[in-house]
N, C-alpha and C positions, 0 to 999 in steps of 0.2 A: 437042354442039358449042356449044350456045347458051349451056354453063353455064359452057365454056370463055372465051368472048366475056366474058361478066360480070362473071367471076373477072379476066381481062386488064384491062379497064375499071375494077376494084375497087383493083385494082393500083397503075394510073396514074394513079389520082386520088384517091390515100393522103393523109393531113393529114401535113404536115411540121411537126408536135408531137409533144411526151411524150406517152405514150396507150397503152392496150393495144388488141393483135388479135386477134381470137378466130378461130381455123381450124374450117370446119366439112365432115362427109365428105358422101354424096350423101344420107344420111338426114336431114341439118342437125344431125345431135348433135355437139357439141363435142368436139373432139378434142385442141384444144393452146390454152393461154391464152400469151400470151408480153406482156412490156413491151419499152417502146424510145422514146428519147431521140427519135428521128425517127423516124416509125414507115412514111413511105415508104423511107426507106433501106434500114431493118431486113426488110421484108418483101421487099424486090424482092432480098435478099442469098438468098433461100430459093432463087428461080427463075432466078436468073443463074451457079448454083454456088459464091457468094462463103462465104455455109454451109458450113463443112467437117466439122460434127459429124456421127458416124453415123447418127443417126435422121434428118436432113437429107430425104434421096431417100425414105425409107418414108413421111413426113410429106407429100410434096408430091405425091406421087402417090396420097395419097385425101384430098387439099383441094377442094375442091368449092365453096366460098363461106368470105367473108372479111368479118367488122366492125371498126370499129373506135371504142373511145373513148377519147376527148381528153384530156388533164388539164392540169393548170396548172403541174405539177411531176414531173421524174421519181421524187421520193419518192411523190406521189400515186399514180401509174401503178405504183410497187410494192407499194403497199396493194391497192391494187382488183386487179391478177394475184392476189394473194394470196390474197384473199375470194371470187374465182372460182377459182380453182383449188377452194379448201376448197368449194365449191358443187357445182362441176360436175365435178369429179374425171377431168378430162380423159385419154385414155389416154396421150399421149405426154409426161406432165408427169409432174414428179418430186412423187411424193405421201411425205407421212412417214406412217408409221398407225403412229397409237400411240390406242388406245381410250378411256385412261384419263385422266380430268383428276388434277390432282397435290394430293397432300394437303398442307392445312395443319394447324396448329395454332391453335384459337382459344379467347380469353380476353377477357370483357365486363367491363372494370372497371366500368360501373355497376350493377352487379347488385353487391347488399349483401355476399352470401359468393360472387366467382365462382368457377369451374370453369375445366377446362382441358378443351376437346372435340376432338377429330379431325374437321374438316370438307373436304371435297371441292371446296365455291364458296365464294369469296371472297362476302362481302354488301357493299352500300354502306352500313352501318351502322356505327356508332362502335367498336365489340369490337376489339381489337386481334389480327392475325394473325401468325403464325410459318411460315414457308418461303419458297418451297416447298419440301418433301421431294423428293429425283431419287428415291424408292420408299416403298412403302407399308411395308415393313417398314422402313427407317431411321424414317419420321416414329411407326409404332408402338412401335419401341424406346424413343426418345425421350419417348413419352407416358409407356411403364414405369418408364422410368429417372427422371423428374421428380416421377411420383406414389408412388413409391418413397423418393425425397430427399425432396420437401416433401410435404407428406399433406393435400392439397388436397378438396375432397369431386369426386365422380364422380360423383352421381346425378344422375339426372336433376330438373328445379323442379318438376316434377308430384310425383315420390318426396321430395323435398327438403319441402317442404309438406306432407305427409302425413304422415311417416314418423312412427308410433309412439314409436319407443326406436328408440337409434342401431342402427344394422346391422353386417354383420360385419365393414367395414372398419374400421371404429374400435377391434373386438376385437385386429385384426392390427394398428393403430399405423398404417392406413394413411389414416388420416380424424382431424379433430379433434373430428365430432360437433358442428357448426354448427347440425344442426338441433334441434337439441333446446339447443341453449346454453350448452355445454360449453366455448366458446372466445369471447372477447371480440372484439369487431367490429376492435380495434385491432391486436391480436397475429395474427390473420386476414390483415388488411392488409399489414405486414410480411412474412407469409409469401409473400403475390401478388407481391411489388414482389421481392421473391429470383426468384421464379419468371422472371418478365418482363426481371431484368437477365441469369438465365441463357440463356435463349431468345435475350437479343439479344445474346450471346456476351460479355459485360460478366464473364466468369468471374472471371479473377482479384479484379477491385473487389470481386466479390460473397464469394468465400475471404477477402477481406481484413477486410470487414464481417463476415464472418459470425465472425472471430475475435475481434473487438473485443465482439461481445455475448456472445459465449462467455465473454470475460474480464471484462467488467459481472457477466454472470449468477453467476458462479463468486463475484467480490468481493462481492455482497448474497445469496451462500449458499443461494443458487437452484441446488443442482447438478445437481437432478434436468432442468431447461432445456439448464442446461450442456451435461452428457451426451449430450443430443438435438442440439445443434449442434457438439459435437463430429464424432460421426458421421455428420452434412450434411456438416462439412468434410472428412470422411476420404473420403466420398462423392466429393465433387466432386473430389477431386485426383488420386484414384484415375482416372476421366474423362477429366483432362485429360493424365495420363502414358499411356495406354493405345491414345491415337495413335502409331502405330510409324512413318508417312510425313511428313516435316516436310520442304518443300521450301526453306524459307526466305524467304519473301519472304511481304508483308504484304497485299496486294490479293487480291481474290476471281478466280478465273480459271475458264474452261471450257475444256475442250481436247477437239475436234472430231476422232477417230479416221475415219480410213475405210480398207476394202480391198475392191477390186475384183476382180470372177474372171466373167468370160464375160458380161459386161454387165449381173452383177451388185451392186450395191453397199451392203453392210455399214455401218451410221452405229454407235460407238458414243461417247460421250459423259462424257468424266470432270470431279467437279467439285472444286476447290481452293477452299478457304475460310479466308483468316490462315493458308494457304501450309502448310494442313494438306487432305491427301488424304482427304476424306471418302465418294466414291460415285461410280459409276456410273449410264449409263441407255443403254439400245439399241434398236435399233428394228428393225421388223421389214424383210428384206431387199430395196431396192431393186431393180427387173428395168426397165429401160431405155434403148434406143439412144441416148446423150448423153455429153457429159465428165464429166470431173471439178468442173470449176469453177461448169457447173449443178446437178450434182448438191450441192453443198455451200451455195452460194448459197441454190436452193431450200428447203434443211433449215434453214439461218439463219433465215429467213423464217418459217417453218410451224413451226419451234420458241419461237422466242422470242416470236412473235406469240401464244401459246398463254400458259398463267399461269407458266410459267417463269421464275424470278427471271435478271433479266438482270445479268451479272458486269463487273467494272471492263474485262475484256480478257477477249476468246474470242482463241484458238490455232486455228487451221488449216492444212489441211497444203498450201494453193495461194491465188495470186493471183486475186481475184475482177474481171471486167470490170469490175463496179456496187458497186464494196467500198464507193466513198465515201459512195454511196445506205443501202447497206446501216447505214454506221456515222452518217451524219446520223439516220435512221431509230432507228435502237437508244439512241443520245443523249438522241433527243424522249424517248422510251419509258419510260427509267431517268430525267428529269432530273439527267443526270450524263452526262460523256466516258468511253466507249467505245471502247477502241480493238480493230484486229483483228491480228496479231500471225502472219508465216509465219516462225517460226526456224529457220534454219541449223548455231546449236553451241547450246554451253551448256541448261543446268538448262531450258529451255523445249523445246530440242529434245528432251530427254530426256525429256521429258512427253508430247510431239506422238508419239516413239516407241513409248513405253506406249501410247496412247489404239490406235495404230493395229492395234498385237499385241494389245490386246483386239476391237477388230473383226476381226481376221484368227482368233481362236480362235472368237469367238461364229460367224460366217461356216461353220468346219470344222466344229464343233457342231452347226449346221442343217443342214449339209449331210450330214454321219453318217448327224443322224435322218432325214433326208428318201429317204435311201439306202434305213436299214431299213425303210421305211413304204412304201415300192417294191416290196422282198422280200418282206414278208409280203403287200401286195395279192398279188404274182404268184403266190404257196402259194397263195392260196386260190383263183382263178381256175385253176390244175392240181387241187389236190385236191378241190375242190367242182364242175369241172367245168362252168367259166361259159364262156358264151357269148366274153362281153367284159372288160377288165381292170376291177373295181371299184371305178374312181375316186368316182364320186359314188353314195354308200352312203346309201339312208334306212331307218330302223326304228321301228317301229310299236309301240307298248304300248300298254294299258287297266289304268286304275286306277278303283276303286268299293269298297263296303262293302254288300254284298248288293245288286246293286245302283243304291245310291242314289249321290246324286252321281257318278252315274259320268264319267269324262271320258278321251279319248283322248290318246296324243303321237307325234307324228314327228318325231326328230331326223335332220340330214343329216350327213354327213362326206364330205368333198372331199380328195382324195388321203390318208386318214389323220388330216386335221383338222379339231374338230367347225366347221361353218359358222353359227356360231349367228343371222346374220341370216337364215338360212331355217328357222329352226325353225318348228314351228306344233303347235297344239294345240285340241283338239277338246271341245267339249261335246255328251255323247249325248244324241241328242235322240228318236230312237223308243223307246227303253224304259226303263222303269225295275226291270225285274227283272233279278236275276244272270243272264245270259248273254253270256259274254264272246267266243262266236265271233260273235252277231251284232251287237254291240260293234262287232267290229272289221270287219266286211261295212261297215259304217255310215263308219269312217274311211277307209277305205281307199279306199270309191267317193267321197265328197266329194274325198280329196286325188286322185284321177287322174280327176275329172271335167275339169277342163280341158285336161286331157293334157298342161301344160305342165311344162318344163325336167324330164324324164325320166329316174329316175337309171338306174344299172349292174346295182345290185344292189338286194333290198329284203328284208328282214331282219322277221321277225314275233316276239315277243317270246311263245315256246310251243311247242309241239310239233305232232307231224299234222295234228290239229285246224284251229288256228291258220293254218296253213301251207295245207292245203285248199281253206280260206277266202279268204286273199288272191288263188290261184290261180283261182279263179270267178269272182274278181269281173274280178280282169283281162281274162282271159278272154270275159267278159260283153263288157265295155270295147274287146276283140281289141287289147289292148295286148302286145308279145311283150317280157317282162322277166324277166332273174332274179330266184328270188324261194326264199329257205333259213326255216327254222323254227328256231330255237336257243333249247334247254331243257335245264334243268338236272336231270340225274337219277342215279339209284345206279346205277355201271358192273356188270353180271353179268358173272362170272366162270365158264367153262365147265368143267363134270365128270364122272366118268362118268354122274353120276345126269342129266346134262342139265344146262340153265342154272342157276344160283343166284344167286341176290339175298342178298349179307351183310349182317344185321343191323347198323345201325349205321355198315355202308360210307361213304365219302367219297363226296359227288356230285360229278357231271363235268358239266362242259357237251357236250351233244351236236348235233349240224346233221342237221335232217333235211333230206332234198332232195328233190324231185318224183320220184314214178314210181319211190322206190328204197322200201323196207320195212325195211332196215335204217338205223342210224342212221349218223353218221360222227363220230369221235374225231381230234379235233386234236390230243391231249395232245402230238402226235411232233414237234409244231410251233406249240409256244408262243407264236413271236413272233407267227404268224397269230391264235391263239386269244385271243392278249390284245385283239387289231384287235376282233376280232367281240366280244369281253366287255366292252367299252370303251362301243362304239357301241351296245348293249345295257345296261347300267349308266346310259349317258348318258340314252337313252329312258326306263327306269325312274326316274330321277329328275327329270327332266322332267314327267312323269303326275304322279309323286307331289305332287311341291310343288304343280300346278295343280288336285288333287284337294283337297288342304292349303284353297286359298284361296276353293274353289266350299263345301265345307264350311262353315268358316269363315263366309262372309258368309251362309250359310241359317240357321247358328246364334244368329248374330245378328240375323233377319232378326224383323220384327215383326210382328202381323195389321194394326196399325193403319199397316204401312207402304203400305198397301192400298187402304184407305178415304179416299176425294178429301178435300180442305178441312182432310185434319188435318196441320198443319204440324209442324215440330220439336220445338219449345216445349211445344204439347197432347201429341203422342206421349210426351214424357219425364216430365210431370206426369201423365196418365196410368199408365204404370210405377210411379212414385211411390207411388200413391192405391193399386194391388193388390199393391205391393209385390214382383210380380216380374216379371219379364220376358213380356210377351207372343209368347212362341216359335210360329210353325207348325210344326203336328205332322204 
């Protein structure tokens, strides 16, 4: 009642400023970050029913306590929602996950011979960038396609410095062999400045130049030059015919697709460039009680805030309350007018349509696979005989080399999909000889010592053995979980002489299961068997790479990395003076 009293008093004594409110439940974890022009109006609309969005009532009956801060401007007050929101990843707020930052293209014109590199972060440094890319394989193509046309070098300044005799790009025509001084610093030059007018879509100017030295080279009987910018130009036009989508119009555009299905919502993303249809980007499915108008608002925000090159005009498919907000905001952003764009007819509606049929296909898509990945848990919960449905799957590997460096992995998978922020992975720490069941005694009681977030199923990467194993330790533990052994081995085939084992047979994967002596074949049901080989593959490669890098660094490792007072410098001159690497053996 007291918190009731509080929350009433928080209420009515709200700042009548721009500002955001933060709703919080009875544990004080935030739950919903919102903005508002007034921020008494906008809250007291939650509890007088003035709210008519669906999540409205489920929002207000686990609010519990209320802050509020002020700002100077409702543009302010949509940055900071924004920056909490990405902080506290509120449950009733529209989040966009997308994991990946966006690729650029970058080129250091002060480096004497540059390169052209694939980078992920923008630097605040002089290098010139290119994107961003809406995918990792359009901005790869585009690396190919460039260093293909101009033959730029690709090595790295470490190999660039070092390099003996040119390498085998230079064999293949795809290098000029800078380092070794096969190409004068000036015709280098020229080659960068094509590159950079290509990248900054300068195409035709650049077909045009490129024909005029074609036609120099060819008049002072340079043909073999010639030849080679010939083929640039047949390159590049071939390029620029091979876009099939021409809408006509000359500004950079975005067109915001969305489709909704049971209070889920689908974002996908297409983007227009000189009114040529370049690419898409989608994101993963939106799941909350709200409109339309937040849900797109939101994505506005949490996309373009992100390294997103922002376009002359975004399309959308509705009127935003905070559009103006939104497009003063987007203006700052770009130093350039922004505008937002709901069409009704014409070549833009017909765009707004495409975006939205590919979020309604990608939508069915998810929804397919999410179907099959239903089916197959429910197989194996009937044919393996589980307790419970297998949603949250962990599995257990051991990777080592007699041995040595041994190290453990648990991967999880959650409805069918791996969770990779719960992965975890182990370094053995009671032995160091081959023995892989107690290995995995060793992983198994670490990860269900604290007993927490308990999965369905738990999957041991092996046979009886194996399987035994984990069953003890739980047990030890008095943890009651499902728990299968999956091992790949040669299927026998029965006859009169009895079992037989075929020379050379194909192995199967098989489950063994507690308390049964035979094994179990999924073959009859692929789709299950792929689930359990997946989530098993995943674990083994997991191990592996973290065996890779424990490896790795003992390889490297040195006695004198050991011994107090010796710093970097004495270590390496040391090495120097014996000539070889001080390894522990």
């Amino acid at each position: 009642m007291l918190e009731n009293i509080v929350l009433k008093e928080k209420i009515t004594s709200a700042p009548r400023f721009p500002g955001v409110y933060i709703m919080k439940d009875a544990q004080g974890k935030i739950i919903y970050v919102g903005k508002a022009n007034d921020l008494k109006s906008r809250v007291s609309s939650y509890f007088t029913g003035k709210d008519t969005r669906p999540m409205a009532p489920f929002l207000v009956a686990r609010v519990h306590d209320l802050d509020f801060i002020t700002t100077s401007t409702e543009k302010e007050a949509l940055i900071l929602e924004n920056n909490l929101i990405k902080r506290h990843r509120p449950r009733y707020n529209v989040t966009l996950r997308d994991d990946k930052t966006y690729y650029h293209l970058s080129l250091d014109p002060a480096e004497r011979f540059p390169r052209l590199q694939l980078v992920r972060k923008r630097l605040n440094d002089a290098a010139l960038y290119f994107g961003p890319y809406p995918s990792g394989l359009a901005a790869k193509e585009t690396l190919r396609f460039v260093q293909q046309v101009f033959p730029l070098r690709s090595c790295r300044n470490r190999d660039f410095k070092l390099r003996p005799r040119p390498c085998l790009e230079y064999q293949m025509g795809r290098c000029l062999a800078p380092c070794k001084g096969l190409v004068d610093e000036k015709s280098y030059r020229k080659l960068v400045e094509s590159v950079v007018a290509f990248l900054q879509g300068h195409r035709r100017e650049l077909i045009s130049d490129l024909k005029k030295q074609m036609n120099e080279a060819s008049q002072d009987l340079n043909y073999e030059e010639a030849a080679c910018l010939r083929d640039r130009i047949t390159f590049l036009e071939h390029a620029l015919e091979k876009q099939n989508v021409d809408w006509g119009v000359e500004k950079d555009q975005d067109i915001v697709g969305l489709y909704e299905q049971d209070d889920h919502y689908q974002i996908c993303i297409l983007f227009v460039r000189e009114g040529k249809l370049l690419g898409s980007k989608s994101f993963v499915p939106i799941k909350v009680k709200t409109d339309t108008v937040e849900v797109v608002s939101s994505c506005l925000i949490q996309y373009y805030d992100s390294d997103a090159g922002i376009p002359d005009e975004i399309i959308i498919p509705c009127r935003l309350t905070d559009e103006q907000v939104i497009i003063e905001w987007l203006t700052e952003k770009k130093n350039r007018k922004v505008t937002l764009t709901v069409p009704s007819i014409g070549t833009k509606n017909a765009l707004l349509d495409m975006a939205n049929d590919n979020a309604r296909n990608l939508w069915e898509a998810a929804h397919k696979s999410r179907q099959q990945k239903t089916a197959a848990l429910q197989i194996l919960q009937e044919k393996l005989s589980l307790s419970k449905l297998p949603r949250r799957m962990e599995c257990y590997d051991i990777s080592n080399i007699s041995g040595k460096h041994a190290v453990g992995s648990m991967v999880v998978f959650q409805d069918g999909e791996p969770d990779k922020n719960s992965y975890r992975r182990y370094r053995i720490k009671t032995l160091s000889e081959p023995d892989d069941y107690t290995m995995m005694d060793e992983v198994i009681s670490r990860r269900f010592a604290s007993r927490e977030n308990l999965p369905d199923l738990v999957v041991v990467d092996g046979g009886k053995g194996q399987l035994n194993v984990a069953l003890l330790v739980l047990k030890d533990l008095k943890i009651k979980i499902d728990v299968i052994g999956l091992a790949k081995e040669e299927r026998a085939t029965p006859s009169g002489k009895g079992i037989i084992k075929k020379k050379g047979a194909k192995s199967e994967d098989r489950v063994y299961l507690p308390g049964r002596k035979d094994a179990v074949f999924l073959s009859s049901w692929p789709q299950a068997l792929r689930m359990l080989q997946q989530v098993r593959d995943e674990a083994h490669r997991f191990a592996l790479n973290y065996h890779h890098q424990v490896k790795q660094k003992s390889d490297l490792l040195s006695v004198l990395d050991n011994i107090p007072d010796v710093g970097e410098a004495r270590k390496v001159n040391g090495e120097k003076i014996t000539g070889y690497r001080l390894s522990l053996v």
